[in-house]
N, C-alpha and C positions, 0 to 999 in steps of 0.2 A: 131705309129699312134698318131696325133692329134688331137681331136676335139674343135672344135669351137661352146659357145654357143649364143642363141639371140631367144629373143620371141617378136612377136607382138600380139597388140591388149589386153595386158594383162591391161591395162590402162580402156580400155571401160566397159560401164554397159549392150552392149547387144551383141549380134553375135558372133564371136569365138575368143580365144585366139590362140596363135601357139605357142610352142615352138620347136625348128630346130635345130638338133646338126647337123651339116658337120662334117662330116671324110674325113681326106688326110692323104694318107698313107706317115709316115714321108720320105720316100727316096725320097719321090716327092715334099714336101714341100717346097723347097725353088724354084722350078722350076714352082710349082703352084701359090703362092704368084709372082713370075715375071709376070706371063701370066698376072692374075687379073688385076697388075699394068698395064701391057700392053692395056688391053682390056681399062682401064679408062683414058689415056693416048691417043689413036684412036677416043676414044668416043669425046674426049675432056671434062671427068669429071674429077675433084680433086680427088674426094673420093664419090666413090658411096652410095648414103641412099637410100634406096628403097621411104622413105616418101618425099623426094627430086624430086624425077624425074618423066616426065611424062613417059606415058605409050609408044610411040615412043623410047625412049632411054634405057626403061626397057625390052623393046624386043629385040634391038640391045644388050645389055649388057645378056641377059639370049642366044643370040642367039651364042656367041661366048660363054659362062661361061658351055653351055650343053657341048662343045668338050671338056672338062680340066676333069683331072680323081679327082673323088670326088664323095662318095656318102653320101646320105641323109636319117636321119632319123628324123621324127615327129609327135608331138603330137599335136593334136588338143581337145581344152577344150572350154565347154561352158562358158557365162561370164554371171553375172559375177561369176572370178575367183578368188576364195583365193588362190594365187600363192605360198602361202608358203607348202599348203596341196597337192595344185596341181604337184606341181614342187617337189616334192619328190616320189607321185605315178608315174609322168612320167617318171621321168629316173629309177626307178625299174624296168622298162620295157623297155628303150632307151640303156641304158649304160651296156653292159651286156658283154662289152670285155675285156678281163686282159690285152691287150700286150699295152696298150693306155699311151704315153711317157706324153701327159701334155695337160689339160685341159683348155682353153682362155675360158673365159665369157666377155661379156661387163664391164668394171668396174666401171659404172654408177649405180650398183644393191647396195641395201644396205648391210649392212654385215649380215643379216641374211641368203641371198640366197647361198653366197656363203658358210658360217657354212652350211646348209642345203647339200648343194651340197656334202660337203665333209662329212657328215653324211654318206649319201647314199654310197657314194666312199668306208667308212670306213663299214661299213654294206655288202658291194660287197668285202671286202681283197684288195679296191686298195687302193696303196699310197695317201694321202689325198697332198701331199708337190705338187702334178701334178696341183693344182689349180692355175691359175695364171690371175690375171684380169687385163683389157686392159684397159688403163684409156681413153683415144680416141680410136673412129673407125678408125682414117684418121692413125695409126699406126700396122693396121693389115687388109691385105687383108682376111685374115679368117674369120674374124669377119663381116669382110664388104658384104660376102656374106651369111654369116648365115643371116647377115639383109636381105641379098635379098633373102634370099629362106625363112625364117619367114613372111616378107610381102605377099609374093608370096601366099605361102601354103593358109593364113589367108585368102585374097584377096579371093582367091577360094573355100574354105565352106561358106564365108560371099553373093558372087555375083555368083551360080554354071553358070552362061550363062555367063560369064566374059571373056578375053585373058587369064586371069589366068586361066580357066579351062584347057584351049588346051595345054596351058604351063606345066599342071599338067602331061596334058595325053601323053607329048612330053617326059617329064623329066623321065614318069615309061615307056614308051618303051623303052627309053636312056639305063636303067633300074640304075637311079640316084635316087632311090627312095628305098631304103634299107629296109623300114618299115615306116608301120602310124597308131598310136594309136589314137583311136576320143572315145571321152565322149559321145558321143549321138547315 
């Protein structure tokens, strides 16, 4: 298994932070990374940002991203967040599976997050060497939609009457929606 991290909203001083790990089950991972490419490729995007796109293209891209096997877990934090406290209590409760071959984070994060990260790793018995940060999103379709499921989630505690609600409520019938921790 791999997981893929990425938070929004961790930036702001009021409404919710998200952080979003994706899981794909490694036998699938190179066939999911094509899809993704595929779907941005149809869309005619480069490289999908969730803060990028309007809301037309983010429903086209979640419209085809719900058929691809992948589920999700997240935490939702109020802001603001001290993400260095925060981001340790959530994956105590996020990250809770042995068999997980290598961890992507964005590698825009300082070097504390990831020290932090693999704290927790090393505190849970996993290998800490699974950590590995993306220095661009345009080099990981994993990553590219943990941004788009972090916007998403965040989108929908910040506006509940939102597209992002119905999305939410599309994604846990889907049942793409593995767990969700919330601060409040």
């Amino acid at each position: 298994m791999v997981i893929f991290i990425d938070e929004s909203g961790t930036h702001k001083q009021t409404d919710h932070a998200s952080i979003a790990l994706v899981y794909v089950e490694i036998s699938n991972l190179e066939e999911f990374e094509k899809e993704v490419e595929k779907i941005e490729h149809d869309l005619g995007i480069k490289y999908f940002h969730w803060s990028d796109e309007k809301w037309a293209k983010r429903e086209k891209f979640l419209e085809r991203l719900i058929k691809l096997d992948f589920t999700v877990k997240v935490a939702i934090l109020d802001n603001p967040v001290k993400l260095s406290e925060s981001l340790e209590k959530a994956l105590m409760h996020l990250v809770i599976e042995g068999n997980i071959r290598k961890i992507m984070i964005d590698g825009r994060k300082p070097k504390w997050y990831s020290l932090k990260l693999k704290k927790v790793l090393r505190d849970k018995g996993i290998s800490v060497k699974k950590v590995i940060t993306v220095r661009k999103d345009e080099s990981s379709p994993g990553i590219r939609v943990s941004d788009c499921l972090a916007g998403l989630f965040r989108y929908h505690y910040d506006n509940p009457e939102s597209k992002a609600s119905e999305w939410h409520k599309r994604l846990t019938k889907a049942k793409k929606i593995e767990f969700e921790l919330t601060s409040h």
